[in-house]
KEPAVO-900191 format. One record per residue (C-alpha): z, y negated, x; residue number from 1; residue in one letter. Coordinates in pm, 1 decimal, decimal comma, padded with zeros to 6 digits, m for minus. Example, Ala and Ser with C-alpha at 12.3 -4.5 7.8 and 13.67 -1.06 7.14 Angstrom:
REM residues 2
REC         w         v         u  num  residu
REC   00780,0   00450,0   01230,0    1       a
REC   00714,0   00106,0   01367,0    2       s
This chain:
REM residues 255
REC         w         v         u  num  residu
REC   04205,7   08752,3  m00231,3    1       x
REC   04240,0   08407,0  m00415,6    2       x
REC   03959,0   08421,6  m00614,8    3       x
REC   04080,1   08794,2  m00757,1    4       x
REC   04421,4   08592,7  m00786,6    5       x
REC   04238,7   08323,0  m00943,8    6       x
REC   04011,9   08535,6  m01192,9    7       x
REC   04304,5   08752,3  m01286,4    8       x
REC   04491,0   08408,4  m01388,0    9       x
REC   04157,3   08307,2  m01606,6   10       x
REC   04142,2   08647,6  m01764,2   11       x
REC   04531,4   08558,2  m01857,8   12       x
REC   04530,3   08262,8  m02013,0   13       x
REC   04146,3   08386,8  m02205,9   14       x
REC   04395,2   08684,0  m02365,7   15       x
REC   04693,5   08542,1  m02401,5   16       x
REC   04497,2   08214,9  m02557,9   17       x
REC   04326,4   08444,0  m02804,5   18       x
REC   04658,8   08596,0  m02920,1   19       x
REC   04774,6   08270,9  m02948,5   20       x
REC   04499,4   08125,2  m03173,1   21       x
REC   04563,5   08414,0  m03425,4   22       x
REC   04907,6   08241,9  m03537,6   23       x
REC   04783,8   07863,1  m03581,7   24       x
REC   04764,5   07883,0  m03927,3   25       x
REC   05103,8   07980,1  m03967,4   26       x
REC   05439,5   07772,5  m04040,2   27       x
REC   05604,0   07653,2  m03715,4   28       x
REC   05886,3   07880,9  m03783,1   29       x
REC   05670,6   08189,2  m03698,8   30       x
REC   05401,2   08035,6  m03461,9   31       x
REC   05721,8   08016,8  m03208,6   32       x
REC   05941,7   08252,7  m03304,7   33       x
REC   05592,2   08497,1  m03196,4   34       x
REC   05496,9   08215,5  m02955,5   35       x
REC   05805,9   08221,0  m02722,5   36       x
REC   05726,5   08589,8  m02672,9   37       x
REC   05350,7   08550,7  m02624,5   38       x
REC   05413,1   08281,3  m02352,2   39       x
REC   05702,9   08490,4  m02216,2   40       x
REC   05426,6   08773,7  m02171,3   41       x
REC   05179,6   08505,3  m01984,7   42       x
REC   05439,1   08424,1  m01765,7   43       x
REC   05554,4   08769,4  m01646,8   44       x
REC   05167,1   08868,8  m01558,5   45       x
REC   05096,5   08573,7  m01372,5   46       x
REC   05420,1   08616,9  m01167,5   47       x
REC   05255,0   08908,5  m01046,7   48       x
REC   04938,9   08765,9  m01055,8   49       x
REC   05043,8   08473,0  m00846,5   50       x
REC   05280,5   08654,9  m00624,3   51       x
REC   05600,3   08447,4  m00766,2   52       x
REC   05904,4   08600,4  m00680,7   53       x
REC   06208,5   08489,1  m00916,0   54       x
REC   06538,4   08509,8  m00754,6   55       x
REC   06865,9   08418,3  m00942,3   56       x
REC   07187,3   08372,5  m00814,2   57       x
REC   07481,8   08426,7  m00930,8   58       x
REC   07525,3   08498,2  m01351,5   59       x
REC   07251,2   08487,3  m01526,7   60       x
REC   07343,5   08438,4  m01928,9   61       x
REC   07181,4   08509,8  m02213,2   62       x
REC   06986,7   08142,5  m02343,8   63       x
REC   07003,8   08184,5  m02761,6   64       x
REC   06767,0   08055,4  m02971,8   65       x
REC   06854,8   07672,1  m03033,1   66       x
REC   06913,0   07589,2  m02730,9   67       x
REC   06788,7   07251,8  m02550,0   68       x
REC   06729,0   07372,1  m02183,6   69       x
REC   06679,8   07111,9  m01887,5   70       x
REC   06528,3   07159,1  m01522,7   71       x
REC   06389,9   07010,2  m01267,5   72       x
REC   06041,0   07016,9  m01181,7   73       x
REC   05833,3   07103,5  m00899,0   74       x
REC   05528,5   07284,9  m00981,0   75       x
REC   05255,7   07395,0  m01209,6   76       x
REC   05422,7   07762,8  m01113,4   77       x
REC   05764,2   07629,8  m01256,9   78       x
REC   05656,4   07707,9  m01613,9   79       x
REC   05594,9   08070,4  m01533,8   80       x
REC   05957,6   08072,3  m01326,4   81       x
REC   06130,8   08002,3  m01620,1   82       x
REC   05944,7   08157,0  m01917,5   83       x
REC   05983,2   08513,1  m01728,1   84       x
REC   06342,6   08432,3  m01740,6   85       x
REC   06386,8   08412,6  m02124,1   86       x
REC   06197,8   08330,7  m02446,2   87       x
REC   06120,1   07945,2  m02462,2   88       x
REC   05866,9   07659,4  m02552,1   89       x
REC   05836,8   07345,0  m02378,5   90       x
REC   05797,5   06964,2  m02441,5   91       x
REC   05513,9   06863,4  m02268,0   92       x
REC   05266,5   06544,6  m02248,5   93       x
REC   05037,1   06478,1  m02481,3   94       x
REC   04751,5   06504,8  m02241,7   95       x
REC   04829,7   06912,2  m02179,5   96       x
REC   04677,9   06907,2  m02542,5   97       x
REC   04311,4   06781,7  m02435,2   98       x
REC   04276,1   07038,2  m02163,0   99       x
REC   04069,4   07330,0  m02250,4  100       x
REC   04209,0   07664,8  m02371,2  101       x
REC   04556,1   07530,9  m02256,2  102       x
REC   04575,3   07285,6  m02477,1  103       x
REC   04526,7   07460,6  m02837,2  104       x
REC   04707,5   07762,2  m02653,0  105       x
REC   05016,4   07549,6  m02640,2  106       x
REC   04971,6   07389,0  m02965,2  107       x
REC   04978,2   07761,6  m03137,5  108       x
REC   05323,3   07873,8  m02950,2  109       x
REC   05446,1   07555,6  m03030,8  110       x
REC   05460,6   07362,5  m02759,8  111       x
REC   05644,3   06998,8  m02847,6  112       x
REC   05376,3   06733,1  m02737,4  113       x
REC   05513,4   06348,0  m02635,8  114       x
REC   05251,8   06036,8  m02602,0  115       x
REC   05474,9   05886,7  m02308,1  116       x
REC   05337,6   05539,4  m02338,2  117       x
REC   05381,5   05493,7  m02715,7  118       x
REC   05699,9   05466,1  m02805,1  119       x
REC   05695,8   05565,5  m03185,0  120       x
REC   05512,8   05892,3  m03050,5  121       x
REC   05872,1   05891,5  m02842,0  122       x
REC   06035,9   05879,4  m03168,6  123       x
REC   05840,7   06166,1  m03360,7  124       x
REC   05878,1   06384,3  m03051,2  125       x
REC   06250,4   06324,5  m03093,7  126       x
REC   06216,4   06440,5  m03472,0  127       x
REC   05991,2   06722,8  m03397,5  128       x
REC   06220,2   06881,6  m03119,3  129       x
REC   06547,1   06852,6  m03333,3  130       x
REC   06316,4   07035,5  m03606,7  131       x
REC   06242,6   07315,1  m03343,2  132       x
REC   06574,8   07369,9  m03215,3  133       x
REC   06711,2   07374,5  m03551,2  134       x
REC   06490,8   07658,4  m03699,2  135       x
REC   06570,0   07877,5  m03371,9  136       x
REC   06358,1   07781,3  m03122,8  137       x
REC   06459,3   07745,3  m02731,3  138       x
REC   06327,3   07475,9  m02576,7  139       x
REC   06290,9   07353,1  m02231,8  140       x
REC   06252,2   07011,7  m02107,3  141       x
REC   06213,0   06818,9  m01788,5  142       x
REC   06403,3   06534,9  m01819,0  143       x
REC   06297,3   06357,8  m01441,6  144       x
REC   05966,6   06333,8  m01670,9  145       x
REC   05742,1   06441,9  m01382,4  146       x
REC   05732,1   06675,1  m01115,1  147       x
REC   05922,4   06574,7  m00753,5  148       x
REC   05786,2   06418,1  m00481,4  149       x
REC   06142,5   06490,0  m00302,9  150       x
REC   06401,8   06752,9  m00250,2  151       x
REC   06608,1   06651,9  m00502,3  152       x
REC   06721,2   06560,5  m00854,8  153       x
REC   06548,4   06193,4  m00965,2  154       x
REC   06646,2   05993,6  m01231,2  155       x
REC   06654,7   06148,1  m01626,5  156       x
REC   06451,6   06025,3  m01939,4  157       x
REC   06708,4   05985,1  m02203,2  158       x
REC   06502,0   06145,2  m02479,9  159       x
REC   06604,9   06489,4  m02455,6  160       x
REC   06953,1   06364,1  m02464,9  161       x
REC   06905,4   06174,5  m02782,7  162       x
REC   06795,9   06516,8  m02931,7  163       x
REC   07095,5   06699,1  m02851,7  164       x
REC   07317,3   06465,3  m02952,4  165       x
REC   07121,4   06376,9  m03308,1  166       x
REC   07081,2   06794,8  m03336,1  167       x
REC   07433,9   06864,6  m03239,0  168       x
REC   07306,9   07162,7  m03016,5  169       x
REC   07406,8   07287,7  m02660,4  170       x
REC   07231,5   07236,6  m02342,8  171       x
REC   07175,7   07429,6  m02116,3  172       x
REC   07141,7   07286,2  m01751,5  173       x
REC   06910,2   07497,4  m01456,5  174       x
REC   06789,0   07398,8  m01145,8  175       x
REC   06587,2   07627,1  m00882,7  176       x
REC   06386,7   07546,1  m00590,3  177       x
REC   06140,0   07731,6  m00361,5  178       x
REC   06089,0   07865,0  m00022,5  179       x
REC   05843,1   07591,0   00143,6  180       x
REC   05923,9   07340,1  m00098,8  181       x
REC   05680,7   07074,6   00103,4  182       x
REC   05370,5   07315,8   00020,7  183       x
REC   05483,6   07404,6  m00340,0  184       x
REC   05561,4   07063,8  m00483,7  185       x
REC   05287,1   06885,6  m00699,9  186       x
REC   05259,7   06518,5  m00658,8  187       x
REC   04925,5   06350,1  m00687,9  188       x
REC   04635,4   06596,0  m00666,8  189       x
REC   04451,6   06732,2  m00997,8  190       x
REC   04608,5   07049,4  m01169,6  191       x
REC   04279,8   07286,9  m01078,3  192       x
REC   04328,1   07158,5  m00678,7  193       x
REC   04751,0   07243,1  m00722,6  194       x
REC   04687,5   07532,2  m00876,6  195       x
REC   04422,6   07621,9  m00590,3  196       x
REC   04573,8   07519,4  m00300,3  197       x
REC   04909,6   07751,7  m00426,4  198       x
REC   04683,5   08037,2  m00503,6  199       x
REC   04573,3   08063,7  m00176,1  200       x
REC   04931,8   08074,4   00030,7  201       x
REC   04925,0   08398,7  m00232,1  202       x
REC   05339,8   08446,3  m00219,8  203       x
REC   05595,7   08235,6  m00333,0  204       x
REC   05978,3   08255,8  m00362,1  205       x
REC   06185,2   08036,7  m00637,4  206       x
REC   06556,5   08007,3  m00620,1  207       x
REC   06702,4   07964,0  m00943,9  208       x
REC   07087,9   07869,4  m01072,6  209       x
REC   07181,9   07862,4  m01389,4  210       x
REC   07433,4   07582,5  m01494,3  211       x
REC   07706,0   07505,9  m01734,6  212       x
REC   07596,9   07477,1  m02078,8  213       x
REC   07686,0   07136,6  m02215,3  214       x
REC   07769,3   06954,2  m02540,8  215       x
REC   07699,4   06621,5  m02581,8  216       x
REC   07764,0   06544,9  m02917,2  217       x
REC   07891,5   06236,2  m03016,7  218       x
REC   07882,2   06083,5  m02674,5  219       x
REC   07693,8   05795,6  m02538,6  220       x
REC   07355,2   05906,3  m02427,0  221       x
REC   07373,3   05708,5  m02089,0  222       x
REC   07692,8   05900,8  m02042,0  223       x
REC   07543,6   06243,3  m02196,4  224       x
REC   07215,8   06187,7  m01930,3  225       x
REC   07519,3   06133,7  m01638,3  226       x
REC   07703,1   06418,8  m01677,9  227       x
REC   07363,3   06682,6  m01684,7  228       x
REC   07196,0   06451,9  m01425,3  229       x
REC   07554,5   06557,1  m01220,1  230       x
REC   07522,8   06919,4  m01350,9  231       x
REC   07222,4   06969,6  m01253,2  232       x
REC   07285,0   06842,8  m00893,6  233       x
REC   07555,9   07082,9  m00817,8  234       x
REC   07325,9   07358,2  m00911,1  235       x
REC   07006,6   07256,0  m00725,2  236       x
REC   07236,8   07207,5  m00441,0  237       x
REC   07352,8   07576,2  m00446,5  238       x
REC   06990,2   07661,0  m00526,6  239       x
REC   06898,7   07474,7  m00208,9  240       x
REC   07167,4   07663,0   00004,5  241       x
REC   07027,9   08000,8  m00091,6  242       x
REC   06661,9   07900,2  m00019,3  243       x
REC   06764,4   07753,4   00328,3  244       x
REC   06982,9   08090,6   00403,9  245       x
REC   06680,7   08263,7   00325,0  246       x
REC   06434,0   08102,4   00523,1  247       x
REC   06696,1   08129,2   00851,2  248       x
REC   06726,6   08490,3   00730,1  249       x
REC   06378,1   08558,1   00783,7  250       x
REC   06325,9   08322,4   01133,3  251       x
REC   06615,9   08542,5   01303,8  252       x
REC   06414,3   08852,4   01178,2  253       x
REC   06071,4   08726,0   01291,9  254       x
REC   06250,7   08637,0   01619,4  255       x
């Protein structure tokens, strides 16, 4: 059964990559305001292709275009979670760009791409997300910077804050979680061994919470990367609390 899972994701990303490629030539403006969609479509096939069940608690708000969202991160999967949810892009590292399909993929939906260890590529991402968010585009970022190795929230980058504050937009603060959260998280194997190894178990569950939306601007960005780091703690926690009354849910059932 994971190898139809697995085929069915290939023939996914082939279609949705070929859609994609049809709209590089095009100003940014377009590329994502078609882009958001395209990925949104990816991401609601491969929820059902991957068995990913997307549970929200409590409201869940409309996210409008210019909007800097923040999450934590856990998975490969967590891109699908929150795509399905609403119309988005993503920042991502630079070396999502070099891998095959993928890579140009993202680059046509207009995917925001960061060179981590150079800091004037830190800069221009900083410049190129205020330009996305400004001509519409909602974008989601993970500010820990790297998926968890623990149930929690680790410590934020600070260059999504800059972005808000420079673009004087909201943010938008998430957090969500998933049933076995030991066999879903992604720590130091390759992507095509996380991405098998989760294929296999053939079901998962994500919790998600939305937050408060925030805005930062004019404040310190130490201060402005406190308060969501905070934010987002009080909503992973409920997240968590759902997940856990879940799994003792289904232990009483099973006896």
């Amino acid at each position: 059964m994971s190898y139809i899972r697995i085929t069915l994701g290939i023939l996914a990303v082939a279609f949705h990559f070929l859609v994609a490629l049809f709209f590089i030539p095009f100003p940014y403006s377009i590329r994502v305001g078609i882009g958001r969609y395209v990925l949104g479509s990816w991401a609601v096939v491969s929820t059902w292709i991957f068995g990913i069940k997307v549970i929200v608690h409590g409201e869940k708000p409309k996210v409008p275009g210019g909007t800097l969202v923040i999450a934590n991160h856990i998975s490969y999967f967590d891109i699908f979670v929150l795509a399905s949810l609403f119309p988005t892009v993503y920042l991502s590292k630079k070396e999502v760009l070099y891998i095959p399909m993928l890579g140009w993929g993202a680059y046509a939906i207009g995917v925001v791409f960061v060179d981590r260890g150079n800091k004037k590529s830190g800069a221009k991402s900083i410049e190129d997300m205020v330009k996305r968010l400004q001509s519409g585009a909602t974008l989601v970022v993970f500010p820990e910077g790297t998926t968890a190795d623990v149930d929690d929230v680790r410590e934020f980058k600070m260059g999504a804050f800059r972005t808000a504050i420079q673009a004087d937009i909201p943010v938008r603060v998430m957090a969500f979680t998933y049933e076995n959260f030991e066999q879903e998280q992604w720590t130091d194997e390759g992507l095509g061994a996380h991405i098998s190894r989760n294929t296999k178990r053939g079901k998962h569950v994500a919790h998600v919470v939305y937050g408060n939306v925030l805005h930062l601007q004019g404040m310190d960005v130490k201060k402005a990367a406190y308060l969501a780091s905070e934010e987002m703690k009080r909503v992973y926690k409920i997240a968590k609390e759902k997940r856990d009354e879940a799994e003792q849910l289904k232990q009483h059932a099973n006896g």
